[in-house]
DRENVEXVEX-446156 format. One line per field, with one value per residue (C-alpha): x, y, z; chain; residue number from 1. Coordinates in pm, 1 decimal. Each point is the difference from the previous one (the first is absolute). Last residue first. Layout:
residues N
x	X_...
y	Y_...
z	Z_...
chaine	A_...
num	NUM_...
END
This chain:
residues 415
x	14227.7_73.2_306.3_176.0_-81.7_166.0_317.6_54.7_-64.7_287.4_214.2_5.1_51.4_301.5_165.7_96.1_-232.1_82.7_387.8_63.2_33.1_135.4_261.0_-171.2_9.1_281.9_236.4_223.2_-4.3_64.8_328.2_114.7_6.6_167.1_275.8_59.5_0.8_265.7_229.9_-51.8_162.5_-220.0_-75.0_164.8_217.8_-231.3_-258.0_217.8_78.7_-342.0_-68.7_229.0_-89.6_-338.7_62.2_276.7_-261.6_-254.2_-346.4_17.1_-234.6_69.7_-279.0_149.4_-155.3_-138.5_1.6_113.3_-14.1_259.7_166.3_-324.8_-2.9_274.6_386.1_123.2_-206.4_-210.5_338.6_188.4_-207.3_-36.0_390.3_79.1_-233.7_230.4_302.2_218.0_298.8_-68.8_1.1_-85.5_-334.8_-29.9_-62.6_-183.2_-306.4_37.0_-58.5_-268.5_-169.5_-72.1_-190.1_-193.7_-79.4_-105.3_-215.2_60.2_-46.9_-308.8_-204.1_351.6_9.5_-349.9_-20.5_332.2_-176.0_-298.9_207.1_28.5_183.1_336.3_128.1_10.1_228.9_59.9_62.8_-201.6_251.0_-55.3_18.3_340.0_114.7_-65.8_213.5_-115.3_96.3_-244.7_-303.7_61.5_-330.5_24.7_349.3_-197.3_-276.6_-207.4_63.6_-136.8_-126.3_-91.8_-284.1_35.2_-329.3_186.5_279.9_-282.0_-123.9_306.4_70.3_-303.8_-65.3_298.0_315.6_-244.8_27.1_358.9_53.4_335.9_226.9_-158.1_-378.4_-294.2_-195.5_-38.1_-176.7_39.9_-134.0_-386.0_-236.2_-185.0_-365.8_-124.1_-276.2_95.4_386.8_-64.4_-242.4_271.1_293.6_-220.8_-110.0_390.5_127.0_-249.7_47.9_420.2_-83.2_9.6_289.4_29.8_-130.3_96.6_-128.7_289.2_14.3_-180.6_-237.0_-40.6_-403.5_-33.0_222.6_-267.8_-252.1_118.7_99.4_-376.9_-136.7_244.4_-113.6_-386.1_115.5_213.5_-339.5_95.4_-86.0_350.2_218.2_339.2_300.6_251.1_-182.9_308.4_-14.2_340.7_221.5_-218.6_-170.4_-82.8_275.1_52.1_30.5_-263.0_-233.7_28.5_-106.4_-265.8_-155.8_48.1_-149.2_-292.4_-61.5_24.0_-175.7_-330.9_-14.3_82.4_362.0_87.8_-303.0_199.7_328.1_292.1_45.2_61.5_314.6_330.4_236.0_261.8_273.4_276.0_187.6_-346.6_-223.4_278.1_-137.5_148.5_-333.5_-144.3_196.3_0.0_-379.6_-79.8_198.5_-121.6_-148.7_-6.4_-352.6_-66.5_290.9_329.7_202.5_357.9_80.1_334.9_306.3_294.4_242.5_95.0_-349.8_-77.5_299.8_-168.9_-312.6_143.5_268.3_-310.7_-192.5_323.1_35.8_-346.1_27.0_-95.3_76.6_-260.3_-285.6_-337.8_65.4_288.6_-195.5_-174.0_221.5_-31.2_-281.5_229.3_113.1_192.2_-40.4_278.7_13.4_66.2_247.6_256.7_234.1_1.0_183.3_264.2_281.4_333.2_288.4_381.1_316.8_10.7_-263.1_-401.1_-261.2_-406.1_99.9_-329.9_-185.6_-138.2_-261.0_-155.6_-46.3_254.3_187.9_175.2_129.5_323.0_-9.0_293.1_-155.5_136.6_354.0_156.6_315.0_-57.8_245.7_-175.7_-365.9_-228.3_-251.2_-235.5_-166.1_226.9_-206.9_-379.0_-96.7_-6.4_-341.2_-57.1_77.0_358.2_84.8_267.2_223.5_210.1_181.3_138.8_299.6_-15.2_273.3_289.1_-208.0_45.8_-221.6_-168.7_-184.9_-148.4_125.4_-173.6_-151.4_308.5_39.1_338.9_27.9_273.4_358.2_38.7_-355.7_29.8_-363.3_-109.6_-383.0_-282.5_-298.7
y	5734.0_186.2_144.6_-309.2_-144.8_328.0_-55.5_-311.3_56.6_263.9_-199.9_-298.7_234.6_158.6_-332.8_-237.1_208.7_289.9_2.2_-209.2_-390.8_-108.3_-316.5_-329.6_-200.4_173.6_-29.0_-298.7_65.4_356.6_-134.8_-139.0_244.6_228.2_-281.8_5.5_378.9_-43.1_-218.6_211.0_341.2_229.5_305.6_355.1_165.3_303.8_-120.3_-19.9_342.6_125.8_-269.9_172.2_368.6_-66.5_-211.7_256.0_299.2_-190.4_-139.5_-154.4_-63.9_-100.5_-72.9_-231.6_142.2_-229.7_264.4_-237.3_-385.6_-289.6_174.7_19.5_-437.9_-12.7_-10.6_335.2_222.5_-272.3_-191.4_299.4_123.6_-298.9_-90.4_385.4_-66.5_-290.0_167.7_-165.1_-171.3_-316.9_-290.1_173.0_167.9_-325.9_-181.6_312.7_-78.3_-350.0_66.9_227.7_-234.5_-243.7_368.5_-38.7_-390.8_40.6_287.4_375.6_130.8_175.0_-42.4_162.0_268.9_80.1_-0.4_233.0_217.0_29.6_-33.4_-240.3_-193.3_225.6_-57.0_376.5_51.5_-350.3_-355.4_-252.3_-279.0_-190.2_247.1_99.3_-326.5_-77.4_289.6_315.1_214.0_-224.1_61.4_420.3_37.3_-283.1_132.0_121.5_96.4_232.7_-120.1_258.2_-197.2_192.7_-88.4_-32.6_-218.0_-330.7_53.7_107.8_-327.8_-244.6_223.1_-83.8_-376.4_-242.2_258.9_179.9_-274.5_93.2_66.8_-154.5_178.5_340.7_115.1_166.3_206.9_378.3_-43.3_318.8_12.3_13.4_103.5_360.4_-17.5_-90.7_-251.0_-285.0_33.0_82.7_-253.0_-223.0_146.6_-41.7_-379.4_-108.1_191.6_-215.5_-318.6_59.4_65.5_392.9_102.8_300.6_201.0_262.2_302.5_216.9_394.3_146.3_258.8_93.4_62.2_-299.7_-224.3_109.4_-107.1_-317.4_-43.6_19.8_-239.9_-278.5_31.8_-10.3_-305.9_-158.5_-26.7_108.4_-129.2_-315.7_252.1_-116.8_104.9_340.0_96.9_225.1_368.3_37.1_289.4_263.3_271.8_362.3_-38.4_131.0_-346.4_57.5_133.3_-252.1_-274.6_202.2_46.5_-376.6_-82.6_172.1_-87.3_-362.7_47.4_133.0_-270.1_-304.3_-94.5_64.9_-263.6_-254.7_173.0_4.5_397.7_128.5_-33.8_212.4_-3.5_309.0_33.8_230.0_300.9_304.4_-286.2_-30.6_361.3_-137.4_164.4_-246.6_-311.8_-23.5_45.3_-265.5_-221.2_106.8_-327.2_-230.1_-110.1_313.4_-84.1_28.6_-132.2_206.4_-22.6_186.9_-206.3_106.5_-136.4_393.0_106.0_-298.8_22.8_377.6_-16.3_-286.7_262.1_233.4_-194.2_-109.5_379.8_40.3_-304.5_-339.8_-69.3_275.8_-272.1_166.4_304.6_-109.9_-334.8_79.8_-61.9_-370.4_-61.0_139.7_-330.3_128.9_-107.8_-198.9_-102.2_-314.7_-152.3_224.2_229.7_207.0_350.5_61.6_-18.3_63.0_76.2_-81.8_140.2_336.3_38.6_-31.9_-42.3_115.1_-92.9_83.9_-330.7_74.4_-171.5_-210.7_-304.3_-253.0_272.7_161.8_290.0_92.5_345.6_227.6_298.0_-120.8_-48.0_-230.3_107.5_-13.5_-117.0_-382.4_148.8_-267.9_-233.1_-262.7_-250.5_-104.2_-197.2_-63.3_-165.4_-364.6_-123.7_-2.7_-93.3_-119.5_301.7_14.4_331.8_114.9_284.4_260.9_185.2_305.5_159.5_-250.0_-371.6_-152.2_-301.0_-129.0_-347.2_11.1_-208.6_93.1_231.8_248.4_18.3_108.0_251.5_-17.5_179.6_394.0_103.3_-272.4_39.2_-173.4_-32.7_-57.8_-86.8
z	12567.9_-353.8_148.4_149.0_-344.2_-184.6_247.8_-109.7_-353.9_34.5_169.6_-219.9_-333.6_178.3_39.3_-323.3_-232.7_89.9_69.6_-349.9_-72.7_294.0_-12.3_163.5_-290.4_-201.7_284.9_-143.7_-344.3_66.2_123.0_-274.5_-194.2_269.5_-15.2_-380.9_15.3_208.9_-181.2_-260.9_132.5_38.6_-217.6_35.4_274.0_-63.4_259.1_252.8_-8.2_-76.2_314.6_249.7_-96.7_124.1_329.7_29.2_-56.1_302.6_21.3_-358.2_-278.5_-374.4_-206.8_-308.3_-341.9_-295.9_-353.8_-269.1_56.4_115.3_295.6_195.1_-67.1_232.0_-27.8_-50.9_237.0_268.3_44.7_47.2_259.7_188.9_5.0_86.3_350.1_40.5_-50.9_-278.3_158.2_-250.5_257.0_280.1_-174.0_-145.8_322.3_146.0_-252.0_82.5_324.6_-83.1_-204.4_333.4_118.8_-266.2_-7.5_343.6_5.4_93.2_-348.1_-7.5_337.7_115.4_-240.2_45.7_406.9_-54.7_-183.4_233.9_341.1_243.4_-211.7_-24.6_-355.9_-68.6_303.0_175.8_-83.6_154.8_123.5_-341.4_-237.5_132.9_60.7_-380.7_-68.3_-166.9_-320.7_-202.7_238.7_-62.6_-92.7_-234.7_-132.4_-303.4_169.5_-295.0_-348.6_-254.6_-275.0_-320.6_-183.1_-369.1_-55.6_-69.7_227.1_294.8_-111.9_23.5_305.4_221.6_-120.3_133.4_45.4_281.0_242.5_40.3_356.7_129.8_-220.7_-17.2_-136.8_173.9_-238.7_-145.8_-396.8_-204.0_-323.6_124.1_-296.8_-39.2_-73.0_-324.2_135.0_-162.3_111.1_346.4_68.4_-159.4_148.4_327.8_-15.1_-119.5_336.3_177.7_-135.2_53.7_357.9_99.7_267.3_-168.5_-318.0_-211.7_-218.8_-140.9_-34.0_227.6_176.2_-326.8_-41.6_-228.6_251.7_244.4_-171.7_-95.3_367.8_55.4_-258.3_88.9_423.4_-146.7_-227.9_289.2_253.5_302.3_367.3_-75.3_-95.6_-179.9_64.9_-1.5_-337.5_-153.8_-130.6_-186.2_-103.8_245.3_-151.6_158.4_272.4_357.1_134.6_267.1_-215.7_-307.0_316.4_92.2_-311.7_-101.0_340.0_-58.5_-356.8_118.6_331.7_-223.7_-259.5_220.2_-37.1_384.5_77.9_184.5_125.8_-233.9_8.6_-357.5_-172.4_-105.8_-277.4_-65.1_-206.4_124.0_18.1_44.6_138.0_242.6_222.3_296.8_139.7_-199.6_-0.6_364.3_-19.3_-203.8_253.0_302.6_15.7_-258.6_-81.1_-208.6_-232.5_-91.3_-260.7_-145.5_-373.8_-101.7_99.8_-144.5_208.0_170.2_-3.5_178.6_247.2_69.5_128.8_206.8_147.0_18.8_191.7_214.8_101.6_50.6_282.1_27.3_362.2_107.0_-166.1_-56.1_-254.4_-133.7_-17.9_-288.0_-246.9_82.1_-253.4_-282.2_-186.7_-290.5_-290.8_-195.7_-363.6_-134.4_-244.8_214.2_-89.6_369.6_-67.5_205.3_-242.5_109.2_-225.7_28.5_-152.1_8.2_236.0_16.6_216.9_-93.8_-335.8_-214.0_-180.0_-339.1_-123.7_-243.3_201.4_-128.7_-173.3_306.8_-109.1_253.3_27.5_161.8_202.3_349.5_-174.0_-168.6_-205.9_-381.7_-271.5_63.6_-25.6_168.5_-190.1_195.7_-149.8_-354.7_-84.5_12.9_334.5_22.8_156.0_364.3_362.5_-75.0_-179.0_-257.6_-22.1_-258.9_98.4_-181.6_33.3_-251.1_-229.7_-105.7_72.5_334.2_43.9_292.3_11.4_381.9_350.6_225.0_309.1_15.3_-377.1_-137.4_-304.0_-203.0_-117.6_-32.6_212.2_250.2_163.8_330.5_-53.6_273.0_-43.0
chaine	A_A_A_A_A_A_A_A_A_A_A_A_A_A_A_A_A_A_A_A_A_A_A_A_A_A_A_A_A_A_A_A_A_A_A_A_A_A_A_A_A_A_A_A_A_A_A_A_A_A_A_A_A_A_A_A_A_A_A_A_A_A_A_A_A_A_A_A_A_A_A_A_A_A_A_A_A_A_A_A_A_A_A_A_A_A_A_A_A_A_A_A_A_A_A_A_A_A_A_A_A_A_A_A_A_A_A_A_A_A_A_A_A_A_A_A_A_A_A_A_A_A_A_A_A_A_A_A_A_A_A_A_A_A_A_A_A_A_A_A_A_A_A_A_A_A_A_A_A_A_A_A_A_A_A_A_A_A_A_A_A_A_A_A_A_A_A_A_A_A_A_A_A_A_A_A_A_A_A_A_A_A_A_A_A_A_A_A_A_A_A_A_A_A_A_A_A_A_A_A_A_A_A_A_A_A_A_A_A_A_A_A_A_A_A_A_A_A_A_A_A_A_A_A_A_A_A_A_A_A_A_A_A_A_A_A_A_A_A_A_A_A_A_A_A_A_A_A_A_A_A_A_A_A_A_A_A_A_A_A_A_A_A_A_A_A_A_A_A_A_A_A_A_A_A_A_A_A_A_A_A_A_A_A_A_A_A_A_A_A_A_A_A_A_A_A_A_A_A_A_A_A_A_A_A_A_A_A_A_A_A_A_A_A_A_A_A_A_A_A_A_A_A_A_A_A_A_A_A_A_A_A_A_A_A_A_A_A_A_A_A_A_A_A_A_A_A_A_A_A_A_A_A_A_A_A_A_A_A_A_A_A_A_A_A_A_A_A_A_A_A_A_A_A_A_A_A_A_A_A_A_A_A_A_A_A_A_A_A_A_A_A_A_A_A_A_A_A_A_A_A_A_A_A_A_A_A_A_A_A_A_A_A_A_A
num	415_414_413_412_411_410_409_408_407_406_405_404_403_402_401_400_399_398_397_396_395_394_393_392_391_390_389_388_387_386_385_384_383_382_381_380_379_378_377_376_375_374_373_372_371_370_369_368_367_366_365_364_363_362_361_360_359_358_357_356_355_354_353_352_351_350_349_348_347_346_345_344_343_342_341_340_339_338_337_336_335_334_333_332_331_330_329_328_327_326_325_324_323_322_321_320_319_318_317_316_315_314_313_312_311_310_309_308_307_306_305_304_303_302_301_300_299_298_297_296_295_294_293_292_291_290_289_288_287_286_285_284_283_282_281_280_279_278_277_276_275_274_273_272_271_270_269_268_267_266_265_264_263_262_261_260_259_258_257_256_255_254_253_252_251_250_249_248_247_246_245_244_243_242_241_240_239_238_237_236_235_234_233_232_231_230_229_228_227_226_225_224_223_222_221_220_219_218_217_216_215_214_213_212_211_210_209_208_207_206_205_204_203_202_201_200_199_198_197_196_195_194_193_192_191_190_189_188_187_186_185_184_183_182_181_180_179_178_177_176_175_174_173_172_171_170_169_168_167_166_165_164_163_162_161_160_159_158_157_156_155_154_153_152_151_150_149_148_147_146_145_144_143_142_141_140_139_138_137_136_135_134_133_132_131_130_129_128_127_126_125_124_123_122_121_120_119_118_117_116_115_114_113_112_111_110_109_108_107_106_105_104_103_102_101_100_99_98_97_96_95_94_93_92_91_90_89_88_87_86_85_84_83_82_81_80_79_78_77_76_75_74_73_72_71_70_69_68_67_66_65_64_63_62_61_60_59_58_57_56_55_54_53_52_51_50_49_48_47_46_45_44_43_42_41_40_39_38_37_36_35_34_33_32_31_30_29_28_27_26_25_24_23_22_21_20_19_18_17_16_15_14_13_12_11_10_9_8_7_6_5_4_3_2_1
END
């Protein structure tokens, strides 16, 4: 956020009103968030005899930390750290196109590289599915700056014994790294038994390929089946749960979180715009939008299987409705939605992955991002919404498309 300072009479908030006193040698600032409980008072202390500069401190009590000025003058500061109920991670699977896409240069790769040094973001998700991706982040050499999670391949089969280790290996290979943060299921596989896919990444997680054990794309039954084959057999325990969630997918509030929440799982929230649904027009969808959305390809099959239905695509004109009516962004509507009003902002540890194909995309939502929660006559709409979609909203890219294909294609195979 950002914080105009006074230093000899008050403190003014850009984003709202705030209690500020003045007392003889600190300003504090009480601050009351909407999305949580009361902090402890005062928050945030600054020096009064002191001038700000880049080495000033402002201790920030909610979280036990101290956030550096990356901006400062004599009479303002800029913090560009994200304080939000939920962290972000980075969604790396683009990362790859430097080597595939000449419109996504080096120079942007290292502009992104560095807007999420610059926010604070330290988590960045890959995996073997992404292409290029693992690589990118390699001979970028980001294990060495950042947080790494990665997955195996998401064909049937790749958590069999043998293509498990193997693709472990190779993945650790291509990144340049010994241990990644998090080693993440990307979905279920129908050819392997989940005990003989448990057993393995237990053995890897004993030999340190990583840190934390996760899973994706798994149905609340399923996710409750391997903590517990997990949990009787001594073997490490997912605590990391990656799934589908934004404004107009929230199939996971029912069972999925309520029991991550009761295990400790966090929820990383992959498609929080919906694949970028939410920052569309109605017209858009409608006409076939292009890029990512294209249909004749894979992804944009998916997307459009997805959320190209009636009910959706009616959403969308409400979605644009309060965008108008509030002059927030509608990408910046999703993402604030999913980080101070959902139920991620209601438990310890839930991450947001981020993506974007370009640094202003990037720098755009931090930005937006920091402008706090919505106002409430918006989160009244978005309520409403979900009402409306519920029935034909997706429940996660697996299970509402990938799973179809890949049975297809088994059948096809058998015959």
């Amino acid at each position: 956020m950002v914080f105009p300072v006074v230093l000899k009479a008050r403190i003014e908030l850009l984003c709202s009103k705030r209690d500020v006193r003045d007392e003889s040698w600190y300003v504090s600032v009480h601050l009351s968030y909407r999305w949580g409980p009361k902090p402890p008072s005062p928050v945030y202390y600054l020096m009064r005899a002191q001038t700000p500069t880049s080495t000033t401190p402002i201790f920030h009590h909610r979280f036990c930390r101290v956030l550096e000025l990356s901006q400062s003058s004599h009479n303002r500061l800029t913090l560009n750290m994200l304080d939000l109920p939920v962290k972000l991670i980075f969604g790396g699977g683009n990362l790859g196109a430097r080597f595939e896409n000449i419109s996504f240069t080096e120079e942007m790769f290292n502009e992104c590289i560095a807007i999420l040094k610059k926010y604070g973001v330290k988590e960045i998700d890959s995996g073997a599915y992404y292409t290029g991706s693992e690589k990118a982040i390699g001979e970028a050499g980001l294990g060495k700056d950042f947080l790494i999670d990665t997955k195996p391949p998401a064909n049937p089969g790749a958590l069999a014994r043998d293509p498990l280790i193997k693709g472990c290996e190779e993945s650790l290979n291509t990144l340049k790294m010994d241990q990644v943060e998090t080693y993440c299921f990307h979905a279920p596989d129908a050819l392997t038994q989940l005990e003989e896919s448990l057993e393995v990444v237990n053995e890897l997680y004993l030999q340190g390929k990583f840190k934390k054990f996760g899973l994706s794309n798994f149905s609340a039954a399923d996710v409750k089946k391997a903590w517990e084959i997990a949990d009787s057999r001594g073997w490490v325990k997912p605590t990391v749960y990656q799934g589908n969630y934004n404004a107009v997918a929230r199939h996971a509030e029912k069972d999925l979180l309520p029991y991550l929440k009761s295990k400790g799982i966090s929820f990383y929230a992959y498609s929080p715009i919906a694949g970028g649904f939410l920052a569309k027009s109605a017209a858009q969808i409608g006409a076939g939008a292009g890029g990512r959305w294209d249909p004749s390809s894979l992804t944009g099959s998916a997307y459009n299987t997805m959320y190209n239905k009636p009910t959706l695509r009616d959403a969308l004109t409400e979605w644009e409705d309060i965008s108008n009516q509030t002059g927030i962004p509608k990408a910046a509507l999703a993402y604030r939605w999913v980080a101070f009003h959902s139920e991620l902002s209601k438990g310890p540890g839930n991450g947001i992955i981020v993506g974007a194909t370009q640094p202003s995309q990037l720098r755009n939502t931090f930005e937006q991002l920091q402008q706090g929660p919505l106002p409430e006559e918006a989160i009244e709409r978005i309520e409403k919404i979900w009402d409306k979609v519920k029935d034909e909203a997706p429940i996660n890219n697996f299970e509402s498309f990938f799973k179809g294909v890949i049975e297809e294609a088994m059948k096809k195979q058998e015959a």
